[in-house]
C-alpha positions in Angstrom: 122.4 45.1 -30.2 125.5 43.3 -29.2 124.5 39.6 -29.9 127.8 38.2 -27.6 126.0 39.7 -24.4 122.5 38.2 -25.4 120.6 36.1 -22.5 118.7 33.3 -23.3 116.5 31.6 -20.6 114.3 28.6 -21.2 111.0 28.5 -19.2 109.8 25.4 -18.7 105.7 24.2 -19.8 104.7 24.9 -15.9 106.5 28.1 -15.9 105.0 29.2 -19.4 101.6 28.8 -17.9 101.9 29.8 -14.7 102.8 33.1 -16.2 100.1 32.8 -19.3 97.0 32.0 -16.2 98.0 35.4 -14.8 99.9 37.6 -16.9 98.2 40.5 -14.8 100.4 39.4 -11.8 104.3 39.5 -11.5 106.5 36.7 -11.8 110.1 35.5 -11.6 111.3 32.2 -12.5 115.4 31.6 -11.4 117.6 29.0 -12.8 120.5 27.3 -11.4 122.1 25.8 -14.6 124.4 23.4 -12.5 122.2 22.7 -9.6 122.8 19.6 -7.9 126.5 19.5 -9.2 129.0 19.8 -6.6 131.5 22.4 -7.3 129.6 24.1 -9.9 126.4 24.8 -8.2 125.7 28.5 -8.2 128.2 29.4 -11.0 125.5 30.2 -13.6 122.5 31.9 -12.2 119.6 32.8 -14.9 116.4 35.0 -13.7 113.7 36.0 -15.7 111.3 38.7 -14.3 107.8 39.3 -15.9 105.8 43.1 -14.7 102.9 44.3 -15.9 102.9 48.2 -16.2 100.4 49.8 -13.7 98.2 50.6 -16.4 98.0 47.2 -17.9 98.1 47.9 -21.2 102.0 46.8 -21.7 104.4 44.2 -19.8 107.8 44.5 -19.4 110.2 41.4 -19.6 113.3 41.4 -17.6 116.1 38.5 -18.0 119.5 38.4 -16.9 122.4 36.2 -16.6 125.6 35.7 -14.4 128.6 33.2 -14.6 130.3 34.1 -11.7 133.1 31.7 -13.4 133.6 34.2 -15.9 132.8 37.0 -13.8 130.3 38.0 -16.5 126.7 39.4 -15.8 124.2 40.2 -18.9 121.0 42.1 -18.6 118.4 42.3 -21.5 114.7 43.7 -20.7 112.2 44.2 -23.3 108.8 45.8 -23.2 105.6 44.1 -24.7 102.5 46.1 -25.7 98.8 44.4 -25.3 98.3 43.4 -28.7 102.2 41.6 -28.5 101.1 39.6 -25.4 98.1 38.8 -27.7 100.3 37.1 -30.5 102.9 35.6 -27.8 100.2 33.9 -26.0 98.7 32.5 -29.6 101.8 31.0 -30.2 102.5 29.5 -26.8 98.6 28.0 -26.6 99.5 26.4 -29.9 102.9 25.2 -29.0 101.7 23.6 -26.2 100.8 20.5 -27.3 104.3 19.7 -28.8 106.0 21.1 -26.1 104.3 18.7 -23.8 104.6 15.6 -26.6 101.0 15.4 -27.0 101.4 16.3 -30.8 102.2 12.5 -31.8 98.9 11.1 -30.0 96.4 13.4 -31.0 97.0 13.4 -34.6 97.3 9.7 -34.9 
């Protein structure tokens, strides 16, 4: 794996569960890193594509990223198997709480 052409794409809370509600149905999530910056709006584009394979027993995870800038564009897609989706859905239900701050209140 060539770590300098990784691509890292952060999904926000509503995203996470928008996708963990129906992981049966496709999604894709893009990112304007600069949006709403004059002169660099558009310039680094981030999408992340989420397909379940027809059988449903595996998903497959697509990101990519583009700096139009640096004239660069990185692809990464990975594949997840049923009993993956299991464990990555485990850790997201338990992250949510301190994703969403809700950590510090309840265990007051």
């Amino acid at each position: 794996y060539n770590w300098d052409e990784k691509v890292m794409i952060f999904l926000s809370t509503s995203e996470l569960a928008t996708l963990m509600a129906a992981p049966q149905s496709e999604h894709q999530f893009y990112h304007d890193t600069f949006k709403g910056q004059p002169g660099r709006e558009g310039t680094l584009i981030k999408t992340f594509k989420w397909t379940p394979a027809p059988q449903g027993n595996a998903y497959f995870i697509n990101a990519s990223s583009e700096d139009k800038s640096a004239g660069t564009k990185y692809q990464a897609s990975v594949s997840l198997s049923a009993s993956e989706f299991y464990l990555l859905k485990k850790l997201i239900d338990h992250s949510f709480l301190y994703l969403l701050g809700w950590d510090a209140a309840l265990l007051r």
